[in-house]
C-alpha positions as CSV (number, residue, x, y, z in Angstrom):
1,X,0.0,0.0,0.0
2,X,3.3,2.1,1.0
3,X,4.4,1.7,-2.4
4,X,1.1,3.2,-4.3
5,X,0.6,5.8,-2.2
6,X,4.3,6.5,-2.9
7,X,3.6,6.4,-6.9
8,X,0.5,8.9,-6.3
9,X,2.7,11.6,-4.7
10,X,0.7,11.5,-1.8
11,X,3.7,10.8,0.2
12,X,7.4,10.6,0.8
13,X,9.5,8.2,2.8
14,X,11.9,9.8,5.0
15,X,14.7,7.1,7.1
16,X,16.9,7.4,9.6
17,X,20.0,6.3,8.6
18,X,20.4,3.8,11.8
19,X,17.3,2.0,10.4
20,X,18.8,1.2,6.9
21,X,22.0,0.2,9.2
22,X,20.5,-2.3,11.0
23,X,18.4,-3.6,8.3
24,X,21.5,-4.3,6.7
25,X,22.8,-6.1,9.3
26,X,20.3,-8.3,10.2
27,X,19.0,-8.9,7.0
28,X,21.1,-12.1,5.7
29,X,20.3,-14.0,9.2
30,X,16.8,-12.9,9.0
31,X,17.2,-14.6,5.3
32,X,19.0,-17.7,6.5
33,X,16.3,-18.4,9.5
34,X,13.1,-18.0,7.1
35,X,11.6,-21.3,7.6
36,X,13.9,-23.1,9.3
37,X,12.1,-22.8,12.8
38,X,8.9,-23.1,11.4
39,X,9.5,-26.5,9.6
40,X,11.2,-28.1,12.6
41,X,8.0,-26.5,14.8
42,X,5.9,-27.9,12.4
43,X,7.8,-31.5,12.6
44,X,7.7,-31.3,15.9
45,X,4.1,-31.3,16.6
46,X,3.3,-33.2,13.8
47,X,5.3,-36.0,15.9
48,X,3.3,-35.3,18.8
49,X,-0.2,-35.2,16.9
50,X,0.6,-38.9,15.5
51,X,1.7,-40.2,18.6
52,X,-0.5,-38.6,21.4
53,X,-4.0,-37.7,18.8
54,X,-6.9,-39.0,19.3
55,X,-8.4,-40.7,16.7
56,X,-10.8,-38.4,15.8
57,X,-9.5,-35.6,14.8
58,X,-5.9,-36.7,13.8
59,X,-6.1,-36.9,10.3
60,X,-7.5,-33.3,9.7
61,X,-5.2,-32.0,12.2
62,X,-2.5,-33.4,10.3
63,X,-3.5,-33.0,7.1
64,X,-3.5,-29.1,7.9
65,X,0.3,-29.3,9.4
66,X,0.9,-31.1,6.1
67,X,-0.4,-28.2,4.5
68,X,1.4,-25.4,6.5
69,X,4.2,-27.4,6.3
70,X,4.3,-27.2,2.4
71,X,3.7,-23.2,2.4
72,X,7.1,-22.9,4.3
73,X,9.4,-22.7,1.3
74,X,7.0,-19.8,0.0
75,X,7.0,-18.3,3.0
76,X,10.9,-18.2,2.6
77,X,10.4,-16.6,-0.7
78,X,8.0,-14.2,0.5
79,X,10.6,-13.3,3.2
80,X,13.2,-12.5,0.4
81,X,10.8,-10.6,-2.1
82,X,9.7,-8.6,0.9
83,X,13.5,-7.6,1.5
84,X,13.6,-6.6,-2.0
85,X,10.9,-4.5,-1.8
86,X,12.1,-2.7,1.4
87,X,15.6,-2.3,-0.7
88,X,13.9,-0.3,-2.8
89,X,11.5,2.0,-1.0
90,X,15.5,2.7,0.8
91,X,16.7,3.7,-2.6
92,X,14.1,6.0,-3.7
93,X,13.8,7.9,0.0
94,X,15.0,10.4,1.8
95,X,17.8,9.4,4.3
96,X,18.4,11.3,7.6
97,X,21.8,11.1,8.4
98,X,23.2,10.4,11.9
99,X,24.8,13.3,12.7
100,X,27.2,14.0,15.9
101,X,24.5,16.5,17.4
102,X,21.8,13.7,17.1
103,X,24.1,11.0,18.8
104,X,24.9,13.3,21.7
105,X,20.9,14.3,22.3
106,X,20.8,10.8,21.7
107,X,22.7,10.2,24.9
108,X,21.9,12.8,26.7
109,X,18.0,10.8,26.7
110,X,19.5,7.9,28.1
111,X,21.0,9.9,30.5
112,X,17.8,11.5,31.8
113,X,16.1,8.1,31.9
114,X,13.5,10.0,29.0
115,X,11.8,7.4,26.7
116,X,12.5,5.7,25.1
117,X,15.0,5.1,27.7
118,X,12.1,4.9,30.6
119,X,12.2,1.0,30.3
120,X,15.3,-1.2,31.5
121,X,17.0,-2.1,28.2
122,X,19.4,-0.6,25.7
123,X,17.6,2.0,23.5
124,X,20.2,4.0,22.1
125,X,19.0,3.0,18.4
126,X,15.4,3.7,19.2
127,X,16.7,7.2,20.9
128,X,18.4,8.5,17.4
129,X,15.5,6.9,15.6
130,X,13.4,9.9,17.6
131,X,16.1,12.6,17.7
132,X,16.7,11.7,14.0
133,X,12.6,13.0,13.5
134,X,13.1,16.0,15.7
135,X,16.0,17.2,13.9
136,X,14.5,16.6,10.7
137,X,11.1,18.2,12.2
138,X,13.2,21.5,13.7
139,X,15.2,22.3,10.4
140,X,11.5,22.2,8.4
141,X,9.7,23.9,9.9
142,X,9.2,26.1,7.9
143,X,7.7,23.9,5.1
144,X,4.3,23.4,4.3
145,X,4.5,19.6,4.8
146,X,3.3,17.7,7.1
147,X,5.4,15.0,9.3
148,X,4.1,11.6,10.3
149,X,6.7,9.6,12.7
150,X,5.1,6.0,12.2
151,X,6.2,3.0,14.5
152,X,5.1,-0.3,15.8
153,X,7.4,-0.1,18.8
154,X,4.3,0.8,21.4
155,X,6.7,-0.3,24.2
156,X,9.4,2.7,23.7
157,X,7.6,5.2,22.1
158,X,4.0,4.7,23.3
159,X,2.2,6.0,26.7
160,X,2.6,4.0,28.6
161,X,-0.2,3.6,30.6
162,X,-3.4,4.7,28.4
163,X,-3.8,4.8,25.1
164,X,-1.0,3.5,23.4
165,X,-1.9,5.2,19.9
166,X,-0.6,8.5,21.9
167,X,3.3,9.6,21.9
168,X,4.6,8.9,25.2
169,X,5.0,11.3,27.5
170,X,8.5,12.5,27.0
171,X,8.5,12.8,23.4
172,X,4.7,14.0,23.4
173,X,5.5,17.4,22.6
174,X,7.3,17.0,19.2
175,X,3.1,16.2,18.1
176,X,1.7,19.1,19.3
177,X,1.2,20.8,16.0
178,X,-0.9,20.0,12.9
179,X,2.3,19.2,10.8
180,X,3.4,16.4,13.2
181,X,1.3,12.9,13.9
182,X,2.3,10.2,15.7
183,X,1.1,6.7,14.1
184,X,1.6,3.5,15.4
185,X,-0.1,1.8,12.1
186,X,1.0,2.3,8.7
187,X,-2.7,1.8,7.3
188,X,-3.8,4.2,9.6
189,X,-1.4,6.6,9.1
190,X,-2.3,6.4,5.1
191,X,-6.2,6.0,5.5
192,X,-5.5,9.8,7.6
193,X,-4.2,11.2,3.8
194,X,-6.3,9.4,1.6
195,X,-9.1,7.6,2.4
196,X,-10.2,6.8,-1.0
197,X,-7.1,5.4,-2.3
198,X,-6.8,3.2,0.6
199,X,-10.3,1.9,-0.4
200,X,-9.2,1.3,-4.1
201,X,-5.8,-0.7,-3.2
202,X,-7.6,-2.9,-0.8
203,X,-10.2,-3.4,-3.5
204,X,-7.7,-4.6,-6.2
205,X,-5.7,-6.5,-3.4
206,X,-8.9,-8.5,-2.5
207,X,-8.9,-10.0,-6.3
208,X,-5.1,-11.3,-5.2
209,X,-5.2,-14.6,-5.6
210,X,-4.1,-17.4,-3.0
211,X,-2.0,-20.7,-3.1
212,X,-4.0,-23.4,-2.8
213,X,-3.3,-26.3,-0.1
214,X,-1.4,-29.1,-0.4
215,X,-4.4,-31.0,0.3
216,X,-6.1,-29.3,-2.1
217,X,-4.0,-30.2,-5.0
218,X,-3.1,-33.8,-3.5
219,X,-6.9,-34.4,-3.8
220,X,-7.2,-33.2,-7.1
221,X,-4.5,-35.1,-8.1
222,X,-6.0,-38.1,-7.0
223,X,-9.4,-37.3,-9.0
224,X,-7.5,-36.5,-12.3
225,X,-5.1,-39.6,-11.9
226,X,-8.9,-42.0,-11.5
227,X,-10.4,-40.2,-14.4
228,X,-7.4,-40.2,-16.8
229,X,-6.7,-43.9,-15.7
230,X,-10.3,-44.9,-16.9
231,X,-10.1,-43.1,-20.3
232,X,-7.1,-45.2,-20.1
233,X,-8.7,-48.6,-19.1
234,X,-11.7,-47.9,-22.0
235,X,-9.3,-47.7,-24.9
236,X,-8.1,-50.7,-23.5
237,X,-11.4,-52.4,-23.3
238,X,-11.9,-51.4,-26.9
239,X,-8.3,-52.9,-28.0
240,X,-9.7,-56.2,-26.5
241,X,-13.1,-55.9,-28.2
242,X,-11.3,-55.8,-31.5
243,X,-8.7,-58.4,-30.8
244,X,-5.8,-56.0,-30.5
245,X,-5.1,-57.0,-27.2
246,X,-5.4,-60.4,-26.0
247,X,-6.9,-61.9,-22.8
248,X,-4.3,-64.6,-21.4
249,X,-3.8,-66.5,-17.9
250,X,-1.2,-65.4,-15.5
251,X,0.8,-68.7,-16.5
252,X,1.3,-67.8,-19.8
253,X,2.2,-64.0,-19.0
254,X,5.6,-62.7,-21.0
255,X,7.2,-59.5,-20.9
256,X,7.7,-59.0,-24.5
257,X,3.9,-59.4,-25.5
258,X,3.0,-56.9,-22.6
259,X,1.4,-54.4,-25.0
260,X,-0.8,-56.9,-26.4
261,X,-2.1,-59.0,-23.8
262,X,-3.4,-58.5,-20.5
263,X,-3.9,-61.0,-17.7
264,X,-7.4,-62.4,-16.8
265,X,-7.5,-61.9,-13.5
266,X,-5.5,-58.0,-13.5
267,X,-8.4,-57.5,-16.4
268,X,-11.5,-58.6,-14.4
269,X,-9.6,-56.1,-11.0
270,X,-9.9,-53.4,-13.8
271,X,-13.2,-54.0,-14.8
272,X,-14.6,-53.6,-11.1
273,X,-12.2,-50.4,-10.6
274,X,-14.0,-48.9,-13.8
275,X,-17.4,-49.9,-12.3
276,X,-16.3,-47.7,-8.5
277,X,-14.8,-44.8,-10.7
278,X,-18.3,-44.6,-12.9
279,X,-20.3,-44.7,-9.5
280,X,-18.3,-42.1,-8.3
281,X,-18.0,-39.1,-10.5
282,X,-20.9,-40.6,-12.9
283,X,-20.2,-42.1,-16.7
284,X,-22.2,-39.7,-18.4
285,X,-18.8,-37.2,-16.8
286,X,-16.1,-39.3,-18.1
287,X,-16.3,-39.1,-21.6
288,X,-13.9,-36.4,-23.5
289,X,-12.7,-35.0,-26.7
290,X,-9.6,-34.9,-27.7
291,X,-9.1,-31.2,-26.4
292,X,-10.4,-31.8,-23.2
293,X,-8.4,-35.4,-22.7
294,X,-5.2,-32.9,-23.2
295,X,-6.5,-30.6,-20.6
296,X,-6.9,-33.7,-18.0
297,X,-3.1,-34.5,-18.8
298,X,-1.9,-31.2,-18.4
299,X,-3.4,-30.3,-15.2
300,X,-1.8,-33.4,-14.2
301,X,1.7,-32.9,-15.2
302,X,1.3,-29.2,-13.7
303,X,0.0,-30.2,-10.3
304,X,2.7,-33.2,-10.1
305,X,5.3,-30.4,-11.1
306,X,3.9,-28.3,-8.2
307,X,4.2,-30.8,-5.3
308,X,7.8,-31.6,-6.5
309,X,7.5,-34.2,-9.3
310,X,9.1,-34.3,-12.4
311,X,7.1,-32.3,-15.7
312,X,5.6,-34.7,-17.9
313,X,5.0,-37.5,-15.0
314,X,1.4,-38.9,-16.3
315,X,2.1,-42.2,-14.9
316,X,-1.9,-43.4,-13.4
């Protein structure tokens, strides 16, 4: 949303330089850890679900590990197309450097216990993330522009005992104007410009679409496999109407005349699995042209491909 209220020139990004810093230096771990404690969470109670489950509910339960379990690696991706984005909303901003002045005031916070130095902890990045805004704020003033200081950090930066959407109370007076706001959501903080556009992305975002489950496409695979095997199994009943294959006893199966003949009792199996297949999607629904017999084999090689097999896999 950032992005196309960016592209409208409704805002601009402004970063403290200690934020692109750390970003930087966390970002390869942050990369290397996507996942990684998620699937072995996610293995973990799996384990636990198959051992200690009851019987009720254990195959759903599982089935829907199975399925958060196979998002992981797209989560992973997610993770990294997400850092590229944030690379580039860095590029195109406005970077507020960490000047000597700002470190000192920086200090000087921590050293009159002011937030976000109220709290027992080390906050010397949070404090130049603050006096980074301030001295941006002071040498604008001037400007017609207004200044929004937007964070998720409640803890630090928040009252601390009210209503955490309000500046805390040491820093409370750098929003005392109409050209500074205090936001600790970045929807809200946009939906305060524009309203309308706000409605419009969310409208185009809700025809995103979503990746389906695992056992989604597992169970559709399993329906295409039944349905591609029986037009399968009735060009093969037509080959033994017209003698093209042959109807032999196990004893006098050979390897070399496999395309040819089939074995009583392996033929009479196929008949009854035919019969279960018609009674369960209906015959007058397995019947296809050629264009639509193509589809079924595509859709089949495509979900295979999906789960991790091999294109071209149309084995039934």
């Amino acid at each position: 949303m950032l992005e196309e209220f960016i592209k409208a020139d409704e805002v601009s990004l402004i970063i403290p330089e200690i934020i692109i810093t750390e970003f930087n230096r966390n970002k390869d771990r942050v990369l290397t850890d996507a996942g990684k404690s998620l699937s072995s969470h996610f293995d973990k109670v799996r384990e636990m679900i198959v051992v200690h489950g009851g019987e009720k509910d254990k195959e759903l339960i599982i089935s829907q590990l199975d399925d958060l379990n196979h998002k992981i690696p797209t989560l992973g991706e997610s993770v990294f197309s997400s850092m590229q984005k944030i690379e580039k909303l860095f590029s195109e901003s406005e970077i507020i450097k960490t000047t000597d002045e700002i470190k000192l005031r920086s200090v000087q916070r921590a050293i009159d216990k002011k937030a976000p130095f109220h709290l027992s902890k080390n906050s010397i990045g949070d404090s130049i993330i603050i006096e980074s805004y301030i001295d941006y704020k002071l040498k604008n003033d001037s400007q017609e522009f207004k200044l929004m200081f937007v964070t998720h950090n409640k803890n630090d930066f928040s009252l601390k005992n009210g209503n955490q959407k309000k500046p805390h109370e040491d820093i409370a007076d750098i929003f005392d104007t109409l050209k500074s706001f205090y936001f600790i959501s970045l929807p809200e903080a946009l939906n305060s410009i524009n309203p309308e556009l706000v409605e419009d992305i969310e409208f185009e975002n809700d025809w995103e679409f979503e990746s389906r489950s695992l056992t989604e496409m597992m169970a559709m695979e399993n329906e295409l496999v039944q349905k591609i095997w029986y037009n399968r199994h009735q060009i093969r009943a037509y080959k033994i109407k017209t003698g093209e294959i042959k109807i032999i006893d196990r004893k006098d199966f050979n390897v070399a005349t496999a395309n040819v003949t089939i074995v009583s009792d392996i033929w009479e199996g196929a008949k009854k699995s035919a019969k279960a297949v018609e009674k369960k999607y209906g015959k007058k629904n397995l019947s296809w042209d050629d264009f639509e017999w193509g589809m079924l084999n595509g859709k089949l090689s495509a979900i295979r491909w999906v789960i991790g097999d091999e294109w071209d896999n149309l084995d039934t």
